[in-house]
C-alpha positions as CSV (number, residue, x, y, z in Angstrom):
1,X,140.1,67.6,187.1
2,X,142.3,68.5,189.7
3,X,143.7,66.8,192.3
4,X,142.1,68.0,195.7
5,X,138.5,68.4,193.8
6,X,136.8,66.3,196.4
7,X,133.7,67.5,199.2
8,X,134.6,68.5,202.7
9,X,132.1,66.0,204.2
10,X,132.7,66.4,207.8
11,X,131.0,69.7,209.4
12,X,134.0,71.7,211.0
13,X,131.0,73.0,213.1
14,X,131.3,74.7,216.5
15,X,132.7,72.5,218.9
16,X,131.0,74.5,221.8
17,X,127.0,74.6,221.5
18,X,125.0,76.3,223.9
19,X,125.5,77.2,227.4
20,X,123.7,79.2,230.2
21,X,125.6,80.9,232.9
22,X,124.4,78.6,235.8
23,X,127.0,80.3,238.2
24,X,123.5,82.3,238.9
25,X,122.0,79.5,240.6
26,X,124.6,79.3,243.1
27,X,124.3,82.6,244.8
28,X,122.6,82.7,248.1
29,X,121.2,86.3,247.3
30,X,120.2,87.1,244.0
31,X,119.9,91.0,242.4
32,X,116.2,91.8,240.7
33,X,118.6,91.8,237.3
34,X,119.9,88.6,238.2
35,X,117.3,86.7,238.3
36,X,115.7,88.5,235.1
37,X,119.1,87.3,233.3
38,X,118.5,84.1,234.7
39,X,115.0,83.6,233.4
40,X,116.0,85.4,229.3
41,X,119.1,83.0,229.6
42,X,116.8,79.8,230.2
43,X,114.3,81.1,227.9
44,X,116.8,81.9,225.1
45,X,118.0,78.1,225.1
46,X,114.9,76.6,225.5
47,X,114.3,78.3,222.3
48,X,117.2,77.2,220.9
49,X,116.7,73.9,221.4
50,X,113.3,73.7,219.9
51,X,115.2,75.5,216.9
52,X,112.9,79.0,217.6
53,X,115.9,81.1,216.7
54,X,114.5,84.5,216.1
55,X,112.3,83.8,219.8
56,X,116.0,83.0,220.9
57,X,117.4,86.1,220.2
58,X,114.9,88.2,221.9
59,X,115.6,86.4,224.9
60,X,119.5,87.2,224.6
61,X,119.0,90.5,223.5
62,X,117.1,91.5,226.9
63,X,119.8,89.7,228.7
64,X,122.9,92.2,226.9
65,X,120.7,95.1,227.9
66,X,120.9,94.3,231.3
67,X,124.4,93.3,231.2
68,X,126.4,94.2,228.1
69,X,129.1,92.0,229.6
70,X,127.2,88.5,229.6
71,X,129.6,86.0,227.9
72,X,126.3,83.8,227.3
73,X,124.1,85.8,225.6
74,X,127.1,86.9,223.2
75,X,128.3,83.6,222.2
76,X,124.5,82.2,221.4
77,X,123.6,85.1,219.7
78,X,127.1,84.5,217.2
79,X,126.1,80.9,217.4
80,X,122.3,81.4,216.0
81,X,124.3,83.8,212.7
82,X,126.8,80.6,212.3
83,X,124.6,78.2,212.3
84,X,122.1,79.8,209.9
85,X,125.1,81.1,207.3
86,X,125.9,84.2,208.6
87,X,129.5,84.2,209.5
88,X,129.9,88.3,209.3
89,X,127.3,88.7,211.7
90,X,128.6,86.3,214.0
91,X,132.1,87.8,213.8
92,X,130.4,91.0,214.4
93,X,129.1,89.7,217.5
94,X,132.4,88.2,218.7
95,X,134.7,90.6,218.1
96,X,131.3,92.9,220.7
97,X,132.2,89.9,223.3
98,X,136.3,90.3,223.2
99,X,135.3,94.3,223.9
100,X,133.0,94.0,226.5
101,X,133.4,90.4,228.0
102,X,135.8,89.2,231.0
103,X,137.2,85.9,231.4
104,X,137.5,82.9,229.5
105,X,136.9,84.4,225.8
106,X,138.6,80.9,224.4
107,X,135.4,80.2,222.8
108,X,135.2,83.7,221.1
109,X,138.1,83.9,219.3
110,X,137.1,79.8,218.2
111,X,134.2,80.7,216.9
112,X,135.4,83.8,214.8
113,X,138.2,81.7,213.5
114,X,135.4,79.0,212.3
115,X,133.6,81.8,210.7
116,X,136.1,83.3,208.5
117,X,137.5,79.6,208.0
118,X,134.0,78.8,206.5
119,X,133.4,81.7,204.2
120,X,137.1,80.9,203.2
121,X,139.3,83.3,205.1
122,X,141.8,81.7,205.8
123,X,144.9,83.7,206.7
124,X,142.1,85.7,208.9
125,X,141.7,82.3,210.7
126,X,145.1,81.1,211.0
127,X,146.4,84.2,214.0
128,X,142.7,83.5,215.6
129,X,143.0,79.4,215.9
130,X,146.8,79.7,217.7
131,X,145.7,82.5,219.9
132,X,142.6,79.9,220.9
133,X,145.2,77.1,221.3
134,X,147.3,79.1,223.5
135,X,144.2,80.3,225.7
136,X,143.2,76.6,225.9
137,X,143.8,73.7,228.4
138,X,146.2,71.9,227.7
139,X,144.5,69.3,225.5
140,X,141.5,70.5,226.4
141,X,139.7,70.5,222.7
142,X,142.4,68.6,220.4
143,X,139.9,70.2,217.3
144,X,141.9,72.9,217.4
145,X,144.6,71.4,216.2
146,X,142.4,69.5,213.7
147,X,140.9,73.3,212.5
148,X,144.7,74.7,212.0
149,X,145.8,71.6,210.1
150,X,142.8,71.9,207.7
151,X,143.6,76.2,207.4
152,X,147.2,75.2,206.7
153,X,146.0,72.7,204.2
154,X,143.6,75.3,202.7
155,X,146.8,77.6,202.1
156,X,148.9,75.6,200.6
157,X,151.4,75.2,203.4
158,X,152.1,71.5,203.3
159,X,154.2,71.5,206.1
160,X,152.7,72.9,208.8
161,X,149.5,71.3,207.8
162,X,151.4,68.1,208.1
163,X,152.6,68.9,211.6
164,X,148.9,70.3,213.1
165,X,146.8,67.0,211.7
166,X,149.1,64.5,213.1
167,X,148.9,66.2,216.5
168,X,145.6,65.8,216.1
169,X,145.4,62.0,214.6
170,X,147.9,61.5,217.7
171,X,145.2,62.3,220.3
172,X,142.3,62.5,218.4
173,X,139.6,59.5,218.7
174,X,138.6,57.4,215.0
175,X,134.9,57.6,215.8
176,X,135.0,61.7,215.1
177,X,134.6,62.3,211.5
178,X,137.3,64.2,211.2
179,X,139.4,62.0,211.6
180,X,139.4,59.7,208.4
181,X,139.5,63.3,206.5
182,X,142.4,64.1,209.0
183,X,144.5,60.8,207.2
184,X,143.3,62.3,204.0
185,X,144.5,65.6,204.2
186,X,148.1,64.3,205.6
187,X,148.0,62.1,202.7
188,X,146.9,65.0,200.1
189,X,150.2,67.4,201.7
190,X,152.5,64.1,201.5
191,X,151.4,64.2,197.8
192,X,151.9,67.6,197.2
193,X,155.6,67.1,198.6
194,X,156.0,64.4,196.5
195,X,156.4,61.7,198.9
196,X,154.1,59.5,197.5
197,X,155.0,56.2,199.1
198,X,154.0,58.0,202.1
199,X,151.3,59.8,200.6
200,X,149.6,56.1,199.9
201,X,149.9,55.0,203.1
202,X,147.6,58.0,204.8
203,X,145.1,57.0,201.9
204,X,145.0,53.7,202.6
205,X,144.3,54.2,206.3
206,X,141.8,56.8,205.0
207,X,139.9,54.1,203.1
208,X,140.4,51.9,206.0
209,X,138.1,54.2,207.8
210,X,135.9,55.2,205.0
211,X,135.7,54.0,201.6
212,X,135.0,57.5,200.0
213,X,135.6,58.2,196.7
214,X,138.3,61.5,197.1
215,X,140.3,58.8,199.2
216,X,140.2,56.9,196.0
217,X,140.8,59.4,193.5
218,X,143.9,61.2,194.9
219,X,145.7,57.4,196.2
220,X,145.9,56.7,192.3
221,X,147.2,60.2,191.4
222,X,149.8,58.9,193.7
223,X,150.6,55.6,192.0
224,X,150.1,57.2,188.9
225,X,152.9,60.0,189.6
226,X,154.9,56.6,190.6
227,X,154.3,55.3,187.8
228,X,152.4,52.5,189.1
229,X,149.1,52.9,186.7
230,X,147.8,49.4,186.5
231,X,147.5,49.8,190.3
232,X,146.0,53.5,190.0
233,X,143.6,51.8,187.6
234,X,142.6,48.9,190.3
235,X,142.6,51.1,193.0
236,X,140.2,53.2,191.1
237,X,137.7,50.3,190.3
238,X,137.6,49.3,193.8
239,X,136.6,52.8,194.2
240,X,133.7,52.6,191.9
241,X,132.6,49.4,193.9
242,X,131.9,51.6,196.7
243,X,131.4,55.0,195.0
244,X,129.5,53.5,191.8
245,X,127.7,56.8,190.4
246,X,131.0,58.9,191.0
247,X,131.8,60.5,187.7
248,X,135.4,62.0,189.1
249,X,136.2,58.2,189.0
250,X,135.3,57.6,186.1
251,X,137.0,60.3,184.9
252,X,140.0,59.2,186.0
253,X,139.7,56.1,185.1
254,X,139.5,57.3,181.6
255,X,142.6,59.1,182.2
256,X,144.2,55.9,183.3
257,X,143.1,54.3,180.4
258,X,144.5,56.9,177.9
259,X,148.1,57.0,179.3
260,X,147.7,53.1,179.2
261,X,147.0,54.1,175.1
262,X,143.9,52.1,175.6
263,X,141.4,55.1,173.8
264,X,138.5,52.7,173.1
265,X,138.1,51.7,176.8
266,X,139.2,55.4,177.4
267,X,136.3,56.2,176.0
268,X,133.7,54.1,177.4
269,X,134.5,55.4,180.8
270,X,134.4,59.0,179.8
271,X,130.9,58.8,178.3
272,X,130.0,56.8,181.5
273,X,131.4,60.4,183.7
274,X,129.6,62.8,181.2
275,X,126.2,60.4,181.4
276,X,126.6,61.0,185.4
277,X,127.7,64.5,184.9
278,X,127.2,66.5,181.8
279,X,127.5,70.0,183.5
280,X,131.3,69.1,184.7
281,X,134.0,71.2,182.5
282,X,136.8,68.9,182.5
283,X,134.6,66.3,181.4
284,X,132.9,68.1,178.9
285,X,136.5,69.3,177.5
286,X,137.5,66.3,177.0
287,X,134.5,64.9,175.5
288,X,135.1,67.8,172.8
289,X,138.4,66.3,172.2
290,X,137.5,62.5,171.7
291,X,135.0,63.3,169.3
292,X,137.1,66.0,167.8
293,X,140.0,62.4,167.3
294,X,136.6,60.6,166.0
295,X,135.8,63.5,163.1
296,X,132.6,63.7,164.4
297,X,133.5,67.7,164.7
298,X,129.6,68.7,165.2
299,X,129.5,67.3,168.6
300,X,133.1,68.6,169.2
301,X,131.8,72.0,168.5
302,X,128.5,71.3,170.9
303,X,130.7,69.9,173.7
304,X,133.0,72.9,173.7
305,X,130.6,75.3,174.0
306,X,128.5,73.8,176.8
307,X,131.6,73.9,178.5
308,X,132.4,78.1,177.7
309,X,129.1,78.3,178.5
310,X,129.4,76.7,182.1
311,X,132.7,78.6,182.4
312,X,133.9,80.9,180.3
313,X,137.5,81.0,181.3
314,X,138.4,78.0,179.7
315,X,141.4,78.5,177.6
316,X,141.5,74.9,176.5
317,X,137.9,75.2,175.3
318,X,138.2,78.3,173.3
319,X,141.6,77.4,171.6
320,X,140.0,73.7,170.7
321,X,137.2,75.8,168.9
322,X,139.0,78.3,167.5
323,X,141.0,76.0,165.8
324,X,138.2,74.1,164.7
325,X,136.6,77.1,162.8
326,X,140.2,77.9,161.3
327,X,140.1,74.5,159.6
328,X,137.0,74.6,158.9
329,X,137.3,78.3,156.8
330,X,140.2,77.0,155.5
């Protein structure tokens, strides 16, 4: 079980949804093509709206052969891939915009940032988000700050993750969901630092917000690495309280329990995690080990391969079993 194994709850989504180019509506004199723009704009986000995507993308795609320069019709188009899990299409489509398009392309290179950010490319993200926070307003969309932090984070650069996220806690409001998992992930870099004191304190705020269970599960990796394991252990049953069909927790709270050399009550909660979750690997490994300590070496056997068979790069697994044939022939 590792430490950062929790779920990215909040929806880094596009900050910018649709928009129709209502500049057209303020000229006196309008152009045949104008007004034809006009009307496949309008119709493209009325589609939209009543989630007629395919109808949606007609519209646009009459508006781009009138006017392969129409910021609009570009950005919906990427929007309608995104949003329907097609990042490489909507890249596609963004990087057509920052060819053909004028102006403010802010929202471009946003969007094709958030779509290699969410099929998890994130050094492609990274150049992409600062040249979007350079293009910006001056604090004109403090997500930005929020998306680097959380790419930073994603690359193991505890540092600079750090920096971004508390720029954005500093502005950013406690009603947007991202920021509870904006404490978290400051927490989660103090803890890879090592500074867990200060690592706690960013959990607890976390909590404050939110009692989820990852909140809970990486505050007692803290204590624990601070030796503070009666506390991990608490903190872990108040967890439960609010997260009570969690296996991670009970995972760890088996965990807990062990380095407490309490294996009875160790094992209690582990059967308790594998009862929740009997496909998780970690779980199931150690499963194969407690009944492996309890010579009951059938269901050692049974446990280890369910887990090879979930994943079959699992050293631990295959060494555990290997051994247990080489006692057994000998």
């Amino acid at each position: 079980m590792k430490l950062m194994n929790f779920i990215l709850h909040q929806n880094r989504c596009f900050f910018l949804l649709f928009f129709i180019g209502l500049s057209i509506y303020s000229q006196p004199k309008q152009r045949e093509g104008d007004l034809l723009i006009n009307d496949y704009l309008t119709k493209g986000y009325d589609y939209q709206l009543e989630g007629k995507s395919d109808l949606a993308m007609i519209e646009y795609d009459r508006v781009l052969k009138l006017d392969n320069t129409n910021n609009t019709a570009y950005y919906n188009i990427a929007l309608i891939y995104a949003k329907s899990g097609q990042q490489p299409k909507a890249i596609e489509i963004c990087e057509k915009a920052l060819q053909f398009c004028t102006g403010d392309l802010v929202d471009f290179y946003l969007m094709k940032a958030n779509c290699y950010s969410d099929i998890g490319k994130f050094e492609e993200a990274l150049p992409l988000y600062h040249k979007t926070l350079l293009l910006e307003v001056p604090d004109s969309n403090n997500n930005t700050h929020y998306n680097l932090g959380y790419t930073y984070f994603k690359l193991h650069k505890w540092q600079s993750a750090i920096v971004y996220l508390k720029e954005y806690l500093e502005k950013g409001e406690k009603e947007n969901g991202n920021y509870n998992d904006a404490l978290f992930y400051v927490g989660s870099c103090y803890n890879q630092l090592g500074n867990d004191n200060e690592a706690i304190l960013y959990f607890d705020k976390a909590i404050a917000q939110k009692p989820y269970y990852s909140y809970f599960f990486n505050k007692s990796e803290s204590l624990i690495k601070l030796n503070r394991k009666e506390e991990a252990l608490k903190v872990i049953e108040t967890g439960l309280m609010n997260n009570p069909d969690n296996a991670e927790l009970y995972f760890k709270k088996a965990q807990i329990y062990n380095s407490l050399k309490q294996p009875e009550k160790a094992n209690t909660e582990l059967k308790r995690a594998y009862e929740i979750n009997p496909a998780d690997t970690d779980i199931l490994l150690d499963m194969g080990v407690m009944y492996e300590h309890d010579n009951q070496i059938g269901m050692a056997i049974k446990m280890y391969k369910k887990c090879i068979q979930l994943k079959d790069n699992l050293s631990g697994a295959y060494g555990n079993l290997a051994n247990i044939y080489i006692a057994i022939m000998n």
